[in-house]
KOLGU-4560 file (N, C-alpha, C; in nm, 3 decimals, padded with zeros to 5 digits):
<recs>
<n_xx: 00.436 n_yy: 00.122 n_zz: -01.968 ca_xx: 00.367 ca_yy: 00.208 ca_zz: -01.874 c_xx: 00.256 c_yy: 00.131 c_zz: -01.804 mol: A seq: 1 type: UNK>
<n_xx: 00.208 n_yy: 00.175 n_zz: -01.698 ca_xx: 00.105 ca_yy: 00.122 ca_zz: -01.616 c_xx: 00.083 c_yy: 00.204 c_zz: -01.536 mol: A seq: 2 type: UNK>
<n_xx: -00.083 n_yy: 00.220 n_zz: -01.485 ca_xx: -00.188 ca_yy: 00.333 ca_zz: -01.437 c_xx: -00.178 c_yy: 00.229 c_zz: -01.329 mol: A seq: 3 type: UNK>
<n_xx: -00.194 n_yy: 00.289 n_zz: -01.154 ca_xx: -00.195 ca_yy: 00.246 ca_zz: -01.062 c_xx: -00.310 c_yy: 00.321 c_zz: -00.990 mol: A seq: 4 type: UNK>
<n_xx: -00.447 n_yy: 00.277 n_zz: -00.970 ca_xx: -00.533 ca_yy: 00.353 ca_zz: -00.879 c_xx: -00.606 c_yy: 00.264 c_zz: -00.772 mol: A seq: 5 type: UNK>
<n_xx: -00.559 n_yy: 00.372 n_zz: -00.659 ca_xx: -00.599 ca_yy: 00.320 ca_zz: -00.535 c_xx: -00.726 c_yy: 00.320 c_zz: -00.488 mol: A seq: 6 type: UNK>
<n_xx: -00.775 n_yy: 00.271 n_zz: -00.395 ca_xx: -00.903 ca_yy: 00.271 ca_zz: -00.373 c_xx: -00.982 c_yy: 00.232 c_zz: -00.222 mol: A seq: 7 type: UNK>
<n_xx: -01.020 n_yy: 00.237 n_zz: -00.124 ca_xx: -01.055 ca_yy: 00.165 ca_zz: -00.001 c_xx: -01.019 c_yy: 00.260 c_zz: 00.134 mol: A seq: 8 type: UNK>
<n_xx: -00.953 n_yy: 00.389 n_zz: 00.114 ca_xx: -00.938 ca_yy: 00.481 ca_zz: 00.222 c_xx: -01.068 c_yy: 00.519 c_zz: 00.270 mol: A seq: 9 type: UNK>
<n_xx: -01.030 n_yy: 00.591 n_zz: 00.402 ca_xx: -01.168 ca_yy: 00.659 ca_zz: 00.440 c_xx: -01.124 c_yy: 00.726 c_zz: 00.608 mol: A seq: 10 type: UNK>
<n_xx: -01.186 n_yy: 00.757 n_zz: 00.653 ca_xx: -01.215 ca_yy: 00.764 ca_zz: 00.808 c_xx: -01.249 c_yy: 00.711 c_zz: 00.894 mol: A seq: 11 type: UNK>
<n_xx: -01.186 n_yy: 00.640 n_zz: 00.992 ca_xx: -01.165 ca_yy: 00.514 ca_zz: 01.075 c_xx: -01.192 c_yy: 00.547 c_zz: 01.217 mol: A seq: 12 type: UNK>
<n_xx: -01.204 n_yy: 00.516 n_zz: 01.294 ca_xx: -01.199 ca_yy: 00.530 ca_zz: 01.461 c_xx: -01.052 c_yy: 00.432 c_zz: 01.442 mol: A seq: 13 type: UNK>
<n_xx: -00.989 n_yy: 00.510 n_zz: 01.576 ca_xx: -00.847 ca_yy: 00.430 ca_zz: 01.651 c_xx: -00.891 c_yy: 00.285 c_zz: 01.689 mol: A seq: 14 type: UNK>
<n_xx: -00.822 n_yy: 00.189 n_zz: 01.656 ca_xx: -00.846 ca_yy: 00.023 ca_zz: 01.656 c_xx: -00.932 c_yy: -00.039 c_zz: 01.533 mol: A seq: 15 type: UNK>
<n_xx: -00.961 n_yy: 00.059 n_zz: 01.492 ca_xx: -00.997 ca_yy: -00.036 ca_zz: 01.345 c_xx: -00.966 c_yy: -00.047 c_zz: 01.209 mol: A seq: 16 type: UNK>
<n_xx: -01.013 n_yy: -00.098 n_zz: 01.110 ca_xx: -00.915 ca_yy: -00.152 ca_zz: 00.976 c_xx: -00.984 c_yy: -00.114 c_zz: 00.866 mol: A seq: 17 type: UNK>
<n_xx: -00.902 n_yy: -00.083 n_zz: 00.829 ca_xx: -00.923 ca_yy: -00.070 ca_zz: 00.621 c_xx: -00.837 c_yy: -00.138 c_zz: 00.567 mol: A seq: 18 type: UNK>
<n_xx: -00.885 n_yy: -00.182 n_zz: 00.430 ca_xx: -00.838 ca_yy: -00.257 ca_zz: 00.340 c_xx: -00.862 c_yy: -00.185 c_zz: 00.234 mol: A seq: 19 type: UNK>
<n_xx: -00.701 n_yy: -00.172 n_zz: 00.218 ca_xx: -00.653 ca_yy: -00.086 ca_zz: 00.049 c_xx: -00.638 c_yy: -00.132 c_zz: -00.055 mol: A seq: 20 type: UNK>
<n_xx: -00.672 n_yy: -00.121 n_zz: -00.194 ca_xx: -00.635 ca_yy: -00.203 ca_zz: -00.329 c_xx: -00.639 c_yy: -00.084 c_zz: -00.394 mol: A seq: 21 type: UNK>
<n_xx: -00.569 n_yy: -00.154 n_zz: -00.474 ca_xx: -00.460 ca_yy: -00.076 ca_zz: -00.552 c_xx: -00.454 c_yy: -00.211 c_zz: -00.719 mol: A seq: 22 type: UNK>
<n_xx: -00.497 n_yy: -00.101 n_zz: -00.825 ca_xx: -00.554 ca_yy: -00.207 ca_zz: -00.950 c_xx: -00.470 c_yy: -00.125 c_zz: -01.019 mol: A seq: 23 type: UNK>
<n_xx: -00.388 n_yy: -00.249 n_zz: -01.142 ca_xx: -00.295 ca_yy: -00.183 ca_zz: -01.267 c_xx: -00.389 c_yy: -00.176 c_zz: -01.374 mol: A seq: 24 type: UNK>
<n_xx: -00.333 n_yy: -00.102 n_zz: -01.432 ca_xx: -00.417 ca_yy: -00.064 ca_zz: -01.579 c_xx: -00.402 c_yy: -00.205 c_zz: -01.685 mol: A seq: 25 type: UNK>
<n_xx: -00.300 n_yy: -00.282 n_zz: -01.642 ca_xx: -00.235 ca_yy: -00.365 ca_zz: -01.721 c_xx: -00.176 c_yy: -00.503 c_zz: -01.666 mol: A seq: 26 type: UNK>
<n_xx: -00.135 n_yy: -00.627 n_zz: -01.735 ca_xx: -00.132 ca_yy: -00.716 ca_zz: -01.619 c_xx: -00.018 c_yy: -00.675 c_zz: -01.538 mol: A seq: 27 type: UNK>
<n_xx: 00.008 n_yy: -00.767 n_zz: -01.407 ca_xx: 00.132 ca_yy: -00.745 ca_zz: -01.334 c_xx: 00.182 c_yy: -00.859 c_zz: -01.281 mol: A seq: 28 type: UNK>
<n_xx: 00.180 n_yy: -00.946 n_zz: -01.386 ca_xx: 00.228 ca_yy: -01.071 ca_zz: -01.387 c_xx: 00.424 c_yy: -01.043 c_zz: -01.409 mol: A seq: 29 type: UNK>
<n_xx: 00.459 n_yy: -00.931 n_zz: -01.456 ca_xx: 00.563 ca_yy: -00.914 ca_zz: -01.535 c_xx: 00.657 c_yy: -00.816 c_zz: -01.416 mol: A seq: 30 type: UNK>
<n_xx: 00.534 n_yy: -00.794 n_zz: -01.322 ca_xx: 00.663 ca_yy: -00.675 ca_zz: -01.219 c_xx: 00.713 c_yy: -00.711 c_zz: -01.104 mol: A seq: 31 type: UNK>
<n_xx: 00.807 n_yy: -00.738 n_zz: -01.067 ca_xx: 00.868 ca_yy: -00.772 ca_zz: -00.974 c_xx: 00.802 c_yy: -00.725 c_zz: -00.833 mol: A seq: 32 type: UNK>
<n_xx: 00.823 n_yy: -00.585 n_zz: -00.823 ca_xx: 00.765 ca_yy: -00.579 ca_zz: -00.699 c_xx: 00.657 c_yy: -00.455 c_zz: -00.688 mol: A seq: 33 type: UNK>
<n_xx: 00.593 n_yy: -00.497 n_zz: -00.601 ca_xx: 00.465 ca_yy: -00.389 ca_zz: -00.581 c_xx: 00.433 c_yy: -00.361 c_zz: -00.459 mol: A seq: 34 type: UNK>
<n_xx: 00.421 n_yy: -00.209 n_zz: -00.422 ca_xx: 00.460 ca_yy: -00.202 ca_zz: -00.277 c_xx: 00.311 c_yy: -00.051 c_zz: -00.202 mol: A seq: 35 type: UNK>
<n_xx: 00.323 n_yy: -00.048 n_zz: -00.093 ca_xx: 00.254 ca_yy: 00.079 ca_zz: -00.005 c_xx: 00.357 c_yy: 00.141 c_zz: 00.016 mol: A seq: 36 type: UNK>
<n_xx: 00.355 n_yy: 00.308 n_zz: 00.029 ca_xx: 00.408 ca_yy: 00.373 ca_zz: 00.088 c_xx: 00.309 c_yy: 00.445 c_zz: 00.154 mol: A seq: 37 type: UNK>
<n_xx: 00.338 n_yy: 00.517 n_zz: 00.225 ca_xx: 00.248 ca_yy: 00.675 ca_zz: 00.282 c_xx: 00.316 c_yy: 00.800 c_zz: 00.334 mol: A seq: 38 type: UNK>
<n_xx: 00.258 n_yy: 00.904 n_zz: 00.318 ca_xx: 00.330 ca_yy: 01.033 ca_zz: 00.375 c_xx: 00.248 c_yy: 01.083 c_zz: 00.429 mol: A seq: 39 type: UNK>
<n_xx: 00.250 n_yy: 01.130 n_zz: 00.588 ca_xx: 00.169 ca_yy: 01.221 ca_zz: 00.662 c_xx: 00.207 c_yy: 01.335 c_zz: 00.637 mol: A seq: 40 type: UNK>
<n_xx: 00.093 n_yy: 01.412 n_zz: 00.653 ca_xx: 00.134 ca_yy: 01.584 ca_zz: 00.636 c_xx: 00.300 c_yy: 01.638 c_zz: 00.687 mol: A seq: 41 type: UNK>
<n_xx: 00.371 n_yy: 01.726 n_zz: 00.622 ca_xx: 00.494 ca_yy: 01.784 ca_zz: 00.686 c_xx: 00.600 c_yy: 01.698 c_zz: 00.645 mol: A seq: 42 type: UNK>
<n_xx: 00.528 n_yy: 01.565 n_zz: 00.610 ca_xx: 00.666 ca_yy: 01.471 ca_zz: 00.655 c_xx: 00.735 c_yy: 01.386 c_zz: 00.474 mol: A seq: 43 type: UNK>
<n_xx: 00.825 n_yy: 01.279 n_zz: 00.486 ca_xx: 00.860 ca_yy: 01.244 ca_zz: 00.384 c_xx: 00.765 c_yy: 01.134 c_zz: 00.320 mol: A seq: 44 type: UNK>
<n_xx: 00.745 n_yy: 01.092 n_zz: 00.239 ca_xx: 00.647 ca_yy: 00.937 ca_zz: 00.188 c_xx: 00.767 c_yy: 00.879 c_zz: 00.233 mol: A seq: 45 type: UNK>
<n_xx: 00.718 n_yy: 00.763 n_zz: 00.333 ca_xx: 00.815 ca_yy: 00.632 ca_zz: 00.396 c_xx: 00.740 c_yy: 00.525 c_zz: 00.271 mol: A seq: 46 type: UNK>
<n_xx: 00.824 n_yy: 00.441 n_zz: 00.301 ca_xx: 00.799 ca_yy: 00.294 ca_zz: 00.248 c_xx: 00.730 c_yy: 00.232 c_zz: 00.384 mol: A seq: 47 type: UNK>
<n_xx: 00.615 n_yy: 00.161 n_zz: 00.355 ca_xx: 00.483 ca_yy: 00.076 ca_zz: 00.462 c_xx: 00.533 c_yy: -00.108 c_zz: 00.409 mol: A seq: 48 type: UNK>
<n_xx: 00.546 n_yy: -00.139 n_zz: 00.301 ca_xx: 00.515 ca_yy: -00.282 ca_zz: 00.261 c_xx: 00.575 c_yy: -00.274 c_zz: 00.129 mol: A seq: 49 type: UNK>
<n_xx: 00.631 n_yy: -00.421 n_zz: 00.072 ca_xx: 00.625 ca_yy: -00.443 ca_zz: -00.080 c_xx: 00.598 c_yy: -00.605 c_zz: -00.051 mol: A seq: 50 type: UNK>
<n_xx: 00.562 n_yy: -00.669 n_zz: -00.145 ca_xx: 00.545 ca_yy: -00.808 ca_zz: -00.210 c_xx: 00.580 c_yy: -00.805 c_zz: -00.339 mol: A seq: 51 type: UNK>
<n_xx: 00.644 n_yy: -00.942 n_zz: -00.323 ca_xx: 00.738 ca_yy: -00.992 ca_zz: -00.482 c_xx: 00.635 c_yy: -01.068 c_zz: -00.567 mol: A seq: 52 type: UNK>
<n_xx: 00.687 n_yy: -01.052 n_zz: -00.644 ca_xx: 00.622 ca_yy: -01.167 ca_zz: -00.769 c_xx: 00.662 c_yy: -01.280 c_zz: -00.692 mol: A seq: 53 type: UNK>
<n_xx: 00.552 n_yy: -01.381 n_zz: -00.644 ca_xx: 00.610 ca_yy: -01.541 ca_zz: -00.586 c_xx: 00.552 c_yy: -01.546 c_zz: -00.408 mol: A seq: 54 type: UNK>
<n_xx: 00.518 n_yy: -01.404 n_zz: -00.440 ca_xx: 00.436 ca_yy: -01.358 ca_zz: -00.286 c_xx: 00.554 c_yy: -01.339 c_zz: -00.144 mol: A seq: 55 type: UNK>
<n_xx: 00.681 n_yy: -01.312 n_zz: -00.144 ca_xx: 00.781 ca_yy: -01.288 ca_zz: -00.016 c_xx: 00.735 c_yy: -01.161 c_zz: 00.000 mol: A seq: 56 type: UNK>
<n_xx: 00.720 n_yy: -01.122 n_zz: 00.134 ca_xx: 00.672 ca_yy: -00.969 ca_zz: 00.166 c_xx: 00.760 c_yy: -00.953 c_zz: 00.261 mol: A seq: 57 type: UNK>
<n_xx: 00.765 n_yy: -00.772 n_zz: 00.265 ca_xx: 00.878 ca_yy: -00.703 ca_zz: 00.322 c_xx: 00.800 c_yy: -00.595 c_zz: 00.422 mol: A seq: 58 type: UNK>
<n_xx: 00.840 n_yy: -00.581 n_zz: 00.519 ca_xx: 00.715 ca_yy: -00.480 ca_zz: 00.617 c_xx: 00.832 c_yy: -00.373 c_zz: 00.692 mol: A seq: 59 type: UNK>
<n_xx: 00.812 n_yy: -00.255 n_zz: 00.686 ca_xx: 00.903 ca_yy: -00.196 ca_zz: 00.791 c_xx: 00.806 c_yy: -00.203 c_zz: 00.921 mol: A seq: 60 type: UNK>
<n_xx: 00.981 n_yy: -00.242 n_zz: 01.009 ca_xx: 00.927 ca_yy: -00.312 ca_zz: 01.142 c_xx: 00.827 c_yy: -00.254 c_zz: 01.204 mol: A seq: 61 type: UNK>
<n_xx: 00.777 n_yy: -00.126 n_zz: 01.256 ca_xx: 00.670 ca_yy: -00.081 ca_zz: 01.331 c_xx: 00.528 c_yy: -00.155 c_zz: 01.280 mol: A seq: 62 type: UNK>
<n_xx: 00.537 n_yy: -00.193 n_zz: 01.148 ca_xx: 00.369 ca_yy: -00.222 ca_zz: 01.125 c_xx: 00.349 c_yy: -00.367 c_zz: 01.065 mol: A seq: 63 type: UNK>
<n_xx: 00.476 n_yy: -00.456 n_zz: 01.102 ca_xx: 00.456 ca_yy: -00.560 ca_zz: 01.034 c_xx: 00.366 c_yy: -00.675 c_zz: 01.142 mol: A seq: 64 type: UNK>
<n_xx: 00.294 n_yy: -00.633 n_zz: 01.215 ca_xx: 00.189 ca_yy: -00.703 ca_zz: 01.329 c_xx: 00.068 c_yy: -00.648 c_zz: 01.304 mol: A seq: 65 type: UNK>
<n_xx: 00.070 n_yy: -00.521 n_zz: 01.211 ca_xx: -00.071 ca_yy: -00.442 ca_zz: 01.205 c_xx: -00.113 c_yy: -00.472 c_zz: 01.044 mol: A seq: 66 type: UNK>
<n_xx: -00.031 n_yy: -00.480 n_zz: 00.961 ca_xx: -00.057 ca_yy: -00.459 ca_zz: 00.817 c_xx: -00.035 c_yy: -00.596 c_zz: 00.749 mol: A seq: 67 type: UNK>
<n_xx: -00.083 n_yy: -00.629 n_zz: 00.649 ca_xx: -00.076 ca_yy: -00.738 ca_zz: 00.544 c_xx: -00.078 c_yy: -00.674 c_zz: 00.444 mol: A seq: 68 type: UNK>
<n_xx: 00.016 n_yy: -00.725 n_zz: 00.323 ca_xx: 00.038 ca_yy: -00.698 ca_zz: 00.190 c_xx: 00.021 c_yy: -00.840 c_zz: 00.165 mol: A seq: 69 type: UNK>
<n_xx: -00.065 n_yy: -00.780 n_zz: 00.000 ca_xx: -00.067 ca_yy: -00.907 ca_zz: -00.100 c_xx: -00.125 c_yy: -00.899 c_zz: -00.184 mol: A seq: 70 type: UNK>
<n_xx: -00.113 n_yy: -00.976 n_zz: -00.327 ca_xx: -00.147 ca_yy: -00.962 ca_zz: -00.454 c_xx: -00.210 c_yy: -01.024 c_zz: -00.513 mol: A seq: 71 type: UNK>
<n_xx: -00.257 n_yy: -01.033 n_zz: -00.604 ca_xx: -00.341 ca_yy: -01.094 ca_zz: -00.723 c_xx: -00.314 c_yy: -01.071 c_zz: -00.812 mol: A seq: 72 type: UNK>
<n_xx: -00.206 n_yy: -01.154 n_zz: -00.866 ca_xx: -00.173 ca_yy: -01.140 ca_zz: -01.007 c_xx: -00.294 c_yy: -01.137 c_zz: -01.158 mol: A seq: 73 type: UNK>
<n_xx: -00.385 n_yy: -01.243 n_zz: -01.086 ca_xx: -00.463 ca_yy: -01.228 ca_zz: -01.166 c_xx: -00.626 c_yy: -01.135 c_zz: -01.189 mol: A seq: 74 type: UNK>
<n_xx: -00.612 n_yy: -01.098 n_zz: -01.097 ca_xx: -00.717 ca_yy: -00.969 ca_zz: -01.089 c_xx: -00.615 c_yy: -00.806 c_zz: -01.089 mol: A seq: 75 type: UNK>
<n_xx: -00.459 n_yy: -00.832 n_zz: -01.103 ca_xx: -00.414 ca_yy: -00.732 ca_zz: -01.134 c_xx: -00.401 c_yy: -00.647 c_zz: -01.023 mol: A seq: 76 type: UNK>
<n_xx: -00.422 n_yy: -00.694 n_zz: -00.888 ca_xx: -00.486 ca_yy: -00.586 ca_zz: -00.760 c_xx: -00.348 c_yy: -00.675 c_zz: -00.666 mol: A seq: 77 type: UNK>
<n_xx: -00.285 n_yy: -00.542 n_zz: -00.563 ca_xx: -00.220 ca_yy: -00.509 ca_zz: -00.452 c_xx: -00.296 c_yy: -00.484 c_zz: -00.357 mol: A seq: 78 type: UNK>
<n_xx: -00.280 n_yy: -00.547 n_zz: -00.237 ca_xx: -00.403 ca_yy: -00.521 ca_zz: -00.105 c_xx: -00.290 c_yy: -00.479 c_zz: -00.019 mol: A seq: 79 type: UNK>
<n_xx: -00.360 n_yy: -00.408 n_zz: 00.112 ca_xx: -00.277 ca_yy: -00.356 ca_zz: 00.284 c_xx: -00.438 c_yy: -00.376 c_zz: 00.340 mol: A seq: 80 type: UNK>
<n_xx: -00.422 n_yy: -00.496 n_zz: 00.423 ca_xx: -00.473 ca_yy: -00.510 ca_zz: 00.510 c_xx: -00.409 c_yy: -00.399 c_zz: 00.641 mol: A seq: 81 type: UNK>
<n_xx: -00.529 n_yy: -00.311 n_zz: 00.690 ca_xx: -00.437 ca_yy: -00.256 ca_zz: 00.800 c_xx: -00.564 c_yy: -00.261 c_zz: 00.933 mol: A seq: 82 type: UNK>
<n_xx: -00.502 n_yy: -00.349 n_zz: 01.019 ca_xx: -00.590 ca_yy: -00.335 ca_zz: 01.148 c_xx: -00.530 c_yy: -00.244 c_zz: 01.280 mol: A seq: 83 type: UNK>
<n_xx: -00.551 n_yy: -00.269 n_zz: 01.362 ca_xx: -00.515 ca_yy: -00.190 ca_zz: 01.497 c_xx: -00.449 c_yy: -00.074 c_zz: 01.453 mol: A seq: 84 type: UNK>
<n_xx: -00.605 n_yy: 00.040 n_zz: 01.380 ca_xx: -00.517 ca_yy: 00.145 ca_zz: 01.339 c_xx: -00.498 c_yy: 00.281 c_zz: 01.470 mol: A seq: 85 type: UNK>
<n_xx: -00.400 n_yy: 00.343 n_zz: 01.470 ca_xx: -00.423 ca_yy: 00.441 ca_zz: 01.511 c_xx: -00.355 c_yy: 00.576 c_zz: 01.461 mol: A seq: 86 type: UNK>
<n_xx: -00.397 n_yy: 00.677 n_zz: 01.537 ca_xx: -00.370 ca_yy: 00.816 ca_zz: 01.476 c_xx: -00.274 c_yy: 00.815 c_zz: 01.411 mol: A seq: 87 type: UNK>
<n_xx: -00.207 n_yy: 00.787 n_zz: 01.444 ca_xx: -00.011 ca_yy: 00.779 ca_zz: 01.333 c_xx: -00.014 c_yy: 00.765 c_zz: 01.237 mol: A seq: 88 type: UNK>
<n_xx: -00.098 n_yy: 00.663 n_zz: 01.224 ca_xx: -00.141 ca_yy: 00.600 ca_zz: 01.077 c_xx: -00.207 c_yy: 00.663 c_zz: 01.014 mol: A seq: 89 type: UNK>
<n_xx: -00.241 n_yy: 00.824 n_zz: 00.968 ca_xx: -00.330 ca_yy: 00.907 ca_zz: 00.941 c_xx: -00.190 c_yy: 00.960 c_zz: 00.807 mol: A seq: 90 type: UNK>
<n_xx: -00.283 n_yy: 00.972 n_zz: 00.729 ca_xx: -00.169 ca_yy: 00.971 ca_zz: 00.602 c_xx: -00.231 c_yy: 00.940 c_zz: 00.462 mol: A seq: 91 type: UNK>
<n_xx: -00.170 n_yy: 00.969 n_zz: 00.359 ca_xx: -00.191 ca_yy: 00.990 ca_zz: 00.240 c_xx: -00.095 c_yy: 00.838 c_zz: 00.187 mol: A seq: 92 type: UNK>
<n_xx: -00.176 n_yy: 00.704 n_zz: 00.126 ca_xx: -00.100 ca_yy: 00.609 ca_zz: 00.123 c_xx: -00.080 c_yy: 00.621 c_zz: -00.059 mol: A seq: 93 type: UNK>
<n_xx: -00.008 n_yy: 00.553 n_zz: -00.100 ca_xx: 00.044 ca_yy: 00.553 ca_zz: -00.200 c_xx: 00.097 c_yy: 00.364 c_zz: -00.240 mol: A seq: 94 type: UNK>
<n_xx: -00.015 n_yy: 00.355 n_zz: -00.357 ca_xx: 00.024 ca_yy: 00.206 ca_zz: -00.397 c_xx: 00.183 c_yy: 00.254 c_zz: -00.520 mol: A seq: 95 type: UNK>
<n_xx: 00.305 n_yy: 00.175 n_zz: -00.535 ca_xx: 00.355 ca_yy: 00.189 ca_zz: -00.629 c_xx: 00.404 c_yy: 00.038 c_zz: -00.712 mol: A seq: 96 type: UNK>
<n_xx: 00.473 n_yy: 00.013 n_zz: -00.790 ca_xx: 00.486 ca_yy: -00.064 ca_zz: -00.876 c_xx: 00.673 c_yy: -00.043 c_zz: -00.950 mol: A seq: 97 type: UNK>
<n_xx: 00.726 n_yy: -00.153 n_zz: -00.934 ca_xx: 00.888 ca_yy: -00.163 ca_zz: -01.033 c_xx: 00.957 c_yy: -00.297 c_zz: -01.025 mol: A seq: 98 type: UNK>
<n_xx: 01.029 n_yy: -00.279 n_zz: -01.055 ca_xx: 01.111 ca_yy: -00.412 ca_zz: -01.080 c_xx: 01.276 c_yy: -00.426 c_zz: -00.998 mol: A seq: 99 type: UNK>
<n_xx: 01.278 n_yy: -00.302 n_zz: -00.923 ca_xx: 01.353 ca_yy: -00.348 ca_zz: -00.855 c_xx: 01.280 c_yy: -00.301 c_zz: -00.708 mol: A seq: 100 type: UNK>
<n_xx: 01.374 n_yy: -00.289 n_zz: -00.595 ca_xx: 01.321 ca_yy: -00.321 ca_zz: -00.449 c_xx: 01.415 c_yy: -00.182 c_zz: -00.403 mol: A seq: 101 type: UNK>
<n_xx: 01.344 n_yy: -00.065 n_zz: -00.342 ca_xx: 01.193 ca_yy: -00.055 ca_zz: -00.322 c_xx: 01.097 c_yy: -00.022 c_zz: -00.451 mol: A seq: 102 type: UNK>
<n_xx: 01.027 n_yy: -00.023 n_zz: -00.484 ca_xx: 00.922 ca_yy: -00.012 ca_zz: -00.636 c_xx: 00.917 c_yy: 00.139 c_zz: -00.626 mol: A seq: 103 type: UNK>
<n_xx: 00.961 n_yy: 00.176 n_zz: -00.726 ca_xx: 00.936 ca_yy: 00.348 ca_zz: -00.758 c_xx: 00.874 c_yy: 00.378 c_zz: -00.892 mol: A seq: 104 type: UNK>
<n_xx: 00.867 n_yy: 00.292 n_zz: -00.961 ca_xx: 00.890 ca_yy: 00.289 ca_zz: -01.109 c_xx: 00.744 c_yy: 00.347 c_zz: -01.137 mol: A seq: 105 type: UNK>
<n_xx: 00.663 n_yy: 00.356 n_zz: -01.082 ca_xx: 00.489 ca_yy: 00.381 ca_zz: -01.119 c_xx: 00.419 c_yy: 00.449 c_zz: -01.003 mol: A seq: 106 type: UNK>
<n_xx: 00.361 n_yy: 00.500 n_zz: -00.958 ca_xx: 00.245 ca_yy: 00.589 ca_zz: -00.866 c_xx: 00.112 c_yy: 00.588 c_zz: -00.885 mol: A seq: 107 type: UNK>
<n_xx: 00.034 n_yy: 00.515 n_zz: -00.780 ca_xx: -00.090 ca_yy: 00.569 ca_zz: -00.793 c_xx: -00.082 c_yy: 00.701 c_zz: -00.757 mol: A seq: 108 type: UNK>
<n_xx: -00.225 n_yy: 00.753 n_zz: -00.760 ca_xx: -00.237 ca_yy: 00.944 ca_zz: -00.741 c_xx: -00.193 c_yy: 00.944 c_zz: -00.507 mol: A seq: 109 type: UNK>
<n_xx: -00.310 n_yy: 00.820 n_zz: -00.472 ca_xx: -00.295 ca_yy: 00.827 ca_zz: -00.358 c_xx: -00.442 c_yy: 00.794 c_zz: -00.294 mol: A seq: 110 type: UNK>
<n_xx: -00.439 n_yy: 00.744 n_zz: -00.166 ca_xx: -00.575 ca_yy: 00.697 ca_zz: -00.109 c_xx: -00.558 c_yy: 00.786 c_zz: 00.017 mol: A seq: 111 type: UNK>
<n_xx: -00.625 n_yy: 00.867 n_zz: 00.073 ca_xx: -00.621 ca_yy: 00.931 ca_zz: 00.211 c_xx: -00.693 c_yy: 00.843 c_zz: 00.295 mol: A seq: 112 type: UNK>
<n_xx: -00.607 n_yy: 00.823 n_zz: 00.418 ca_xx: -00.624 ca_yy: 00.727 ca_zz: 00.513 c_xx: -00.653 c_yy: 00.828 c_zz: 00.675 mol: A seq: 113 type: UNK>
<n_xx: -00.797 n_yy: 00.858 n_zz: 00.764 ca_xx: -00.781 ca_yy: 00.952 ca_zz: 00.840 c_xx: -00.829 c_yy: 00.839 c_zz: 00.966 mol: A seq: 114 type: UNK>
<n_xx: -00.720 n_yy: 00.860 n_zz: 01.061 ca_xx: -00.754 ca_yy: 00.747 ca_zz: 01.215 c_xx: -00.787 c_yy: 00.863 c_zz: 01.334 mol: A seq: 115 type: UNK>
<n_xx: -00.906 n_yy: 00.863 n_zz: 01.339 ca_xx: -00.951 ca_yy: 00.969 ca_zz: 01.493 c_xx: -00.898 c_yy: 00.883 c_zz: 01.613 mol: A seq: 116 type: UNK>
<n_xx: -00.875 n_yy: 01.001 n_zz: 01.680 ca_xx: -00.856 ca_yy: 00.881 ca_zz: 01.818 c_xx: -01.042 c_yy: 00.839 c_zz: 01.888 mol: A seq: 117 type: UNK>
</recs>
């Protein structure tokens, strides 16, 4: 088992950035992959990002110019760099954690992410 809590959301103006982390209870030297998702109100949790153990990252195409994923194995912490934000990007993000691709295997609770125009 492993506790996933997120941390670094907030309320943004349109064009600017937050940086999300996301810390295991436990090391994560051992999990393959560790990923962002988010779900805006109404809608489904999409997959945003994962990074592998060895650091290869995976971006769905709309945000792979806006967002950075990446890890620290040894501080145990998953980051999303997210710049040029805007309203769209207003959503409830979700760090997760597994061993296969896409990572389902673990949930943080969730970081609320709000972009005004």
């Amino acid at each position: 088992q492993v506790q996933l809590v997120e941390s670094g959301g907030g309320l943004v103006q349109a064009g600017g950035s937050l940086r999300l982390s996301c810390t295991a209870s436990r090391s994560i030297f051992s999990i393959e992959y560790l990923g962002w998702y988010r779900q805006a109100p109404g809608k489904q949790r999409d997959l945003v990002a994962t990074v592998r153990d060895g650091g290869s990252t995976h971006y769905v195409a709309s945000m792979k110019d806006r967002f950075t994923i990446s890890r620290d194995n040894a501080k145990g912490t998953v980051y999303l760099q997210m710049n040029s934000l805007k309203p769209e990007d207003t959503a409830v993000y979700y760090c997760a954690a597994g061993n296969s691709f896409p990572p389902r295997a673990y949930w943080g609770q969730g970081t609320q992410v709000t972009v005004s125009a």
